[in-house]
MILUM-621122 format. One line per 10 residues: number of its first residue (from 1); their letters; for each residue x, y, z of N, C-alpha, C. Coordinates in steps of 0.2 Angstrom, whole numbers, plus 5000, padded with zeros to 4 digits. Each point is the difference from the previous one (the first is absolute). Example, Ala and Ser with C-alpha at 12.3 -4.5 7.8 and 13.67 -1.06 7.14 Angstrom:
1> AS> 5066/4972/5039/4996/5006/5000/5004/5006/5000 | 4998/5005/4996/5004/5006/5001/4996/5005/5003
***
This chain:
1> XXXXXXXXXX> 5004/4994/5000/4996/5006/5000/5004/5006/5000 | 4999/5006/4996/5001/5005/5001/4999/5005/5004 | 5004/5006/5000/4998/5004/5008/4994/5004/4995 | 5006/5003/4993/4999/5005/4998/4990/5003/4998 | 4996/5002/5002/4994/5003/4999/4999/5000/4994 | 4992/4997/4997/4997/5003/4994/4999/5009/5002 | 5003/5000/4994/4995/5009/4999/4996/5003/4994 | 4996/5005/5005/4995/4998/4996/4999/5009/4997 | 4997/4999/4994/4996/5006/4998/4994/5001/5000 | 4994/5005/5004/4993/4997/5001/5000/5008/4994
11> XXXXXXXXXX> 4996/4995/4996/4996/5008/4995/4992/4999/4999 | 4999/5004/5001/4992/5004/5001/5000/5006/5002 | 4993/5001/4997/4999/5007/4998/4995/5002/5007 | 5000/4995/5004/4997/5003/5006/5004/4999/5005 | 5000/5005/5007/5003/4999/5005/4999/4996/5005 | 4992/4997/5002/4997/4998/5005/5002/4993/4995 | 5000/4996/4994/5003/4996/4998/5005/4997/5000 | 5006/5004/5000/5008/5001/5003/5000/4998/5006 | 4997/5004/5005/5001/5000/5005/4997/4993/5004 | 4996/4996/4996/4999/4995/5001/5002/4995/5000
21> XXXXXXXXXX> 5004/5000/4996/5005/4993/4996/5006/5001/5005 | 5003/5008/5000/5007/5000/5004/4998/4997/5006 | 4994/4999/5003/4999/4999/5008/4997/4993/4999 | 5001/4996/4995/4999/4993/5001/5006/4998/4997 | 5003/5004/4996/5007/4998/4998/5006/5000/5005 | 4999/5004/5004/5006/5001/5003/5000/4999/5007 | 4995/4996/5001/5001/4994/5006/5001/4995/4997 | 5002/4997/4995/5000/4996/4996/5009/4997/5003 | 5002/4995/5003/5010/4998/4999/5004/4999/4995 | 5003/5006/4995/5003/5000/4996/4997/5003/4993
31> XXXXXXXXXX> 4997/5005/5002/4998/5004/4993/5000/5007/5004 | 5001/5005/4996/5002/5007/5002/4997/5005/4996 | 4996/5005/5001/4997/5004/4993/5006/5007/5002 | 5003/4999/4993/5003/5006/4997/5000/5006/4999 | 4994/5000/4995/4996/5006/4997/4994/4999/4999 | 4996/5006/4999/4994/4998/4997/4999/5006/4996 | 4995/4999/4994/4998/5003/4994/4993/5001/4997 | 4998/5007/4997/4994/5001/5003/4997/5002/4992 | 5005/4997/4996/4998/5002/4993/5002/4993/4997 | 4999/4997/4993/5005/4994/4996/5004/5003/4997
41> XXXXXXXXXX> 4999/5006/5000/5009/5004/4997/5005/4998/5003 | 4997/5004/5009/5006/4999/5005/5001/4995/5001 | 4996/4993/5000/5003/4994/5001/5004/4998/4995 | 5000/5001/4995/5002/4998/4994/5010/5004/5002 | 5000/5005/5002/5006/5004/5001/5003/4995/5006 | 4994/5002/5006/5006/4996/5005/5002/4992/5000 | 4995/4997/4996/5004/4993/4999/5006/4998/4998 | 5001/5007/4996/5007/4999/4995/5005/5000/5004 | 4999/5003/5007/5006/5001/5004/5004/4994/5003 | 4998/4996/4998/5004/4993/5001/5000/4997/5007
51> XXXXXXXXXX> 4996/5005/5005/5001/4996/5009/4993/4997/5000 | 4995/4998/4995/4995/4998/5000/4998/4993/4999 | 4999/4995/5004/4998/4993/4997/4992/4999/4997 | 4996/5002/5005/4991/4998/4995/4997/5008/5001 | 4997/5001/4995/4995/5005/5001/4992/4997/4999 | 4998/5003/5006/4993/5001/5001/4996/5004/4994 | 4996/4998/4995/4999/5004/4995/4990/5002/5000 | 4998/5004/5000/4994/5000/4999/4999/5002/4995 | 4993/5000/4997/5000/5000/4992/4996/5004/4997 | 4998/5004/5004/4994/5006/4999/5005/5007/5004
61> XXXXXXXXXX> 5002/5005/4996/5003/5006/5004/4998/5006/4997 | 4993/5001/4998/4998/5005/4996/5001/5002/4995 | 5004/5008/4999/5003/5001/4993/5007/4999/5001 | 5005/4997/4993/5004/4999/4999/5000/4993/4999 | 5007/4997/5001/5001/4993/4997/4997/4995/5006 | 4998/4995/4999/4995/4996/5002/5007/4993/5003 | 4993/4997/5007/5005/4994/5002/5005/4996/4995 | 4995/4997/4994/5002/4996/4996/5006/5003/4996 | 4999/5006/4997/5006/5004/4996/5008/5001/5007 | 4998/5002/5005/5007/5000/5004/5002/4994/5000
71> XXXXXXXXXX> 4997/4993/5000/5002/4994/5001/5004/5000/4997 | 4998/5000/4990/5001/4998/4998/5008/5004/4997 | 5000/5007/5003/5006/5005/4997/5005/4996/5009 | 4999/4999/5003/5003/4996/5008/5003/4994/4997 | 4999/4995/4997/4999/4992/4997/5005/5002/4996 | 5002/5005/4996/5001/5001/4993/5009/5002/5001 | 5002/5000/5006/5005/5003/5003/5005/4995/5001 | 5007/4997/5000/5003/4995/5001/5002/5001/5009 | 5001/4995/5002/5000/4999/5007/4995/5004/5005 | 4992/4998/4995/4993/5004/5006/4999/4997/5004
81> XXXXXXXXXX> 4996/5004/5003/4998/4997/5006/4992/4996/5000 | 4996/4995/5001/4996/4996/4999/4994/5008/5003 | 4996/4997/4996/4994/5004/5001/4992/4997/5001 | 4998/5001/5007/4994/4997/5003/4994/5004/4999 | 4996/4998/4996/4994/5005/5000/4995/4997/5005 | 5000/5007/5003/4991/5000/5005/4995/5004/4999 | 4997/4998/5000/4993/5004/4996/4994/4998/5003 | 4995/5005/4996/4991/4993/5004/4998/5001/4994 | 5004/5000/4993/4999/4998/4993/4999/4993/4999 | 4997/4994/4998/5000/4994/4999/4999/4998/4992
91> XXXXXXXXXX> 4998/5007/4997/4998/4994/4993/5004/5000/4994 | 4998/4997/4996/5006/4998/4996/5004/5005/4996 | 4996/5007/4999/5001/5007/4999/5006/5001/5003 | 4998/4997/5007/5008/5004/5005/5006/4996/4999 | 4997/4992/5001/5007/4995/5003/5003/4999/4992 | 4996/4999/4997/5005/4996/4994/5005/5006/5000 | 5000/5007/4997/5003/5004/4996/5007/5001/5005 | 4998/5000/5006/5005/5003/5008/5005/4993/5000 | 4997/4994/4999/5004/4994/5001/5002/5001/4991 | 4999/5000/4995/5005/5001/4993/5003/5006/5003
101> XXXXXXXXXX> 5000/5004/5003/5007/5005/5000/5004/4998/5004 | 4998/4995/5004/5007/4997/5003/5000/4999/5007 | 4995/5000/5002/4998/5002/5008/5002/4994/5003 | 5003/4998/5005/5002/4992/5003/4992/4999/5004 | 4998/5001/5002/4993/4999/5004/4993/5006/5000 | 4995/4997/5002/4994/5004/4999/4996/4999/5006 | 4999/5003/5007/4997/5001/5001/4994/5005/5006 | 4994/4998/5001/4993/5005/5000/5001/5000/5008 | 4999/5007/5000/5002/5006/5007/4995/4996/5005 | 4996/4995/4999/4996/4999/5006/5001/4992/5001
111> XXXXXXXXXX> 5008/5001/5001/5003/4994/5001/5003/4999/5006 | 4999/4995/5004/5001/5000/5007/5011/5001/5002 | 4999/5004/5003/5008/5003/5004/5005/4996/4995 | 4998/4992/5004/5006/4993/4999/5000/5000/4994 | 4996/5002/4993/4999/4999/4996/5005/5003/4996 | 5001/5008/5001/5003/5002/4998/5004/5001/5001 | 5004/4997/5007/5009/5002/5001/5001/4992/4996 | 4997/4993/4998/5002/4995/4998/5000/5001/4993 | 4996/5004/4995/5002/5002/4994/5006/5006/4999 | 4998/5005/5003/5010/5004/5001/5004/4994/5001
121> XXXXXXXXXX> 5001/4995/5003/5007/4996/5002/5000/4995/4993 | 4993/4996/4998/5000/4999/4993/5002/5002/4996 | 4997/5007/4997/5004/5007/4995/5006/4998/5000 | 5005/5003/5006/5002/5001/5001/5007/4995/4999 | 4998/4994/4999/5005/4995/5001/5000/4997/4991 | 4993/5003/4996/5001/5000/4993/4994/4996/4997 | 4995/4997/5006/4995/4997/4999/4994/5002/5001 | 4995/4997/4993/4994/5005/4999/4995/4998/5005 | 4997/5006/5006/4995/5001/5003/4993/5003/4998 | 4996/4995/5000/4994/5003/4998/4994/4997/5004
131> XXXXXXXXXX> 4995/5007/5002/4994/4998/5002/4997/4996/4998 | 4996/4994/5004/4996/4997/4999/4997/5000/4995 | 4994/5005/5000/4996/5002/4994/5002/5002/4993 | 5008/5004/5000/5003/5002/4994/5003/4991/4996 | 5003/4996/5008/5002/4994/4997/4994/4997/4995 | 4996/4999/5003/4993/4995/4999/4997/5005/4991 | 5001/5005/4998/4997/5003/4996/5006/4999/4995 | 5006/5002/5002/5004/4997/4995/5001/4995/4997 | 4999/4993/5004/5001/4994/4998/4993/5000/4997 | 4993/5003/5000/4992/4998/4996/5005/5002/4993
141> XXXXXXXXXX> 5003/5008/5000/5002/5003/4993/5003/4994/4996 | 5005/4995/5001/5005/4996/5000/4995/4994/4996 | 4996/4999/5004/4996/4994/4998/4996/5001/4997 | 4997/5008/4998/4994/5000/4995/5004/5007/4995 | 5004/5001/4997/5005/5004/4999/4994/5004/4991 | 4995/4994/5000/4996/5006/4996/4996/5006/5003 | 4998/4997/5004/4998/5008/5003/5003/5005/5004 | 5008/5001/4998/5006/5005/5001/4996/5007/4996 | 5000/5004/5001/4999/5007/4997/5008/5003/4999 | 5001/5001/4991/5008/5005/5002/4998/5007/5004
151> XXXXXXXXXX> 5006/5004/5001/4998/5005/5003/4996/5005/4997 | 4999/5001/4993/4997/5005/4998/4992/4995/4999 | 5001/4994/4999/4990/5000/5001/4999/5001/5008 | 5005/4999/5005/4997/5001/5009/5000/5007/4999 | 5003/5006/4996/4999/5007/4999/4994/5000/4998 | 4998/4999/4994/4995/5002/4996/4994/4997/5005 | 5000/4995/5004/4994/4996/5004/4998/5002/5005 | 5005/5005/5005/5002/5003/5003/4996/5008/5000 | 5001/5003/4993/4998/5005/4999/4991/5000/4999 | 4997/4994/4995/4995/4997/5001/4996/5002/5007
161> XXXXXXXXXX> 5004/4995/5001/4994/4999/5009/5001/5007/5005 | 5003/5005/4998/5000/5005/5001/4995/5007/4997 | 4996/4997/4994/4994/5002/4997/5005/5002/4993 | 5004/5000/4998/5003/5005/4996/4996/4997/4993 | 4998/5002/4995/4999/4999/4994/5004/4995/4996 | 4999/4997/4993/5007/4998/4996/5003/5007/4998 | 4996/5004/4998/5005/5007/4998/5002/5002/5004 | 4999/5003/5006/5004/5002/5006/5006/4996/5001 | 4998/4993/5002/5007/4996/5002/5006/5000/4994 | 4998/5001/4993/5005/5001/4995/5004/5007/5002
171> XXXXXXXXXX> 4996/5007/5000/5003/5005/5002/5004/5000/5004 | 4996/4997/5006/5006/4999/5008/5007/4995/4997 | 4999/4994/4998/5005/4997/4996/5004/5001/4996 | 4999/5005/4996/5002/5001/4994/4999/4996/4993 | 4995/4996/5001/4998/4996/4995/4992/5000/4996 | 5000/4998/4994/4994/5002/4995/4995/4995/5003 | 4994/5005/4999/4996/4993/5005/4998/4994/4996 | 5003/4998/4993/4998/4994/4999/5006/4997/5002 | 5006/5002/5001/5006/4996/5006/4996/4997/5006 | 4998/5005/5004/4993/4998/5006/4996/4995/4999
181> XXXXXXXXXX> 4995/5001/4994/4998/4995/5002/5002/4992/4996 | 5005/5000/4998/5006/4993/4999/5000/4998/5006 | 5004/5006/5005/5002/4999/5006/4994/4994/5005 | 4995/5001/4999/4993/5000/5003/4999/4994/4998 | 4999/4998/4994/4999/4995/4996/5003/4994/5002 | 5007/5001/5001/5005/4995/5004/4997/4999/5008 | 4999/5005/5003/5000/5000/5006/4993/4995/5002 | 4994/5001/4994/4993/4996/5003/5005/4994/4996 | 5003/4998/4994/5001/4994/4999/5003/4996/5006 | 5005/5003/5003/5003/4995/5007/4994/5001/5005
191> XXXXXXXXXX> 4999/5003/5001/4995/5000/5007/4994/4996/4998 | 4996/5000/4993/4994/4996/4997/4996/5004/5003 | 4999/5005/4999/4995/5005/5001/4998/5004/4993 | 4993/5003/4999/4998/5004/4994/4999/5006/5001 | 5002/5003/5006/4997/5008/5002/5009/5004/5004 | 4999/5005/5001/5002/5007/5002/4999/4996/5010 | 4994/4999/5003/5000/4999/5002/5000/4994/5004 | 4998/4994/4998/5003/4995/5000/5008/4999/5000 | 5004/5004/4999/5007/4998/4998/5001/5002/5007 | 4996/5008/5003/5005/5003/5003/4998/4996/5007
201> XXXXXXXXXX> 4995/4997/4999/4998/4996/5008/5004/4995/5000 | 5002/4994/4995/5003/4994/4999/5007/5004/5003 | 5003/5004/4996/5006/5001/4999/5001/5005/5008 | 4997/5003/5006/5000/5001/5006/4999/4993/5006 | 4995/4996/4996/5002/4994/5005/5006/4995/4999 | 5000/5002/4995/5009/4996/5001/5005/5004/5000 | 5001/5003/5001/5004/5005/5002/5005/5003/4997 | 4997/5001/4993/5003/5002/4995/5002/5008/5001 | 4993/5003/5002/5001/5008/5001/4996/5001/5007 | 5002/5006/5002/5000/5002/5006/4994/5006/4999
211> X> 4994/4998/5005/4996/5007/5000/4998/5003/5005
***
């Protein structure tokens, strides 16, 4: 065994969240919080500093770059540091895109104390930590990999069940609304649905998108 402490970087864009992890983290034997980061820019700057082994990542931080984009500019760096995302994100919207940019583990803020210092020790040692529910949704994607959404039909599906139009959602996208509804077109193929609505029910109880 080692003496030397995990350290950790906690980023979130909230205080009373910060302040929460430090105070379950740092009774914890052998992990130490370094810094913390109240942006994904700033984490994305202090991880480069090299005294950092796992970053706590959240994946919602308002404007600016997002959990997933820090991970993956953090990941992208030779000798980084592992990155643990915690979030109350669970759907496939959030985990797939966070875990492709390289995140060693995923997971959700309303995970008991033990739960999370045993994933930091995981991360941290190089092994992937994942919630329960993110494990168990992962491995349905795995086994039924036709009802995978790429990222731009979970955008366009997304935008959907948020009422927008197919003209609106091409505007907001940048795309002609007959690109849209191609898009759309795939999305009730996988899911074997024939409506706007229909899709966007199927495609929330599996947890494709997030409402």
């Amino acid at each position: 065994m080692t003496d030397t402490p995990i350290r950790l970087l906690l980023a979130d864009d909230h205080p009373v969240v910060r302040a929460g992890l430090r105070a379950v983290l740092e009774t914890e034997p052998g992990m130490l919080v370094v810094a913390e980061a109240a942006t994904a820019e700033e984490a994305v700057a202090r991880a480069a500093a090299g005294d950092i082994d796992v970053v706590l990542m959240d994946l919602q931080f308002g404007k600016g770059m997002s959990g997933a984009e820090a991970t993956a500019a953090i990941a992208a760096r030779t000798e980084a540091p592992r990155v643990l995302i915690v979030t109350t994100y669970d759907s496939d919207a959030d985990t797939l895109p966070a875990i492709e940019a390289g995140a060693t583990g995923y997971l959700l803020k309303d995970a008991p104390p033990e739960h999370l210092a045993d994933a930091v020790r995981t991360a941290a040692a190089g092994r992937t930590a994942l919630a329960p529910a993110v494990a168990d949704r992962l491995m349905n994607r795995l086994r039924t990999p036709g009802t995978t959404l790429t990222p731009r039909e979970t955008e366009v599906l997304a935008l959907v069940a948020d009422g927008l139009s197919n003209q609106a959602v091409g505007r907001r996208l940048h795309l002609t609304e007959g690109t849209v509804k191609s898009h759309l077109a795939r999305v009730y193929a996988k899911l074997d649905v024939d409506s706007r609505t229909a899709a966007v029910a199927t495609a929330t109880s599996l947890g494709l998108i997030r409402r």
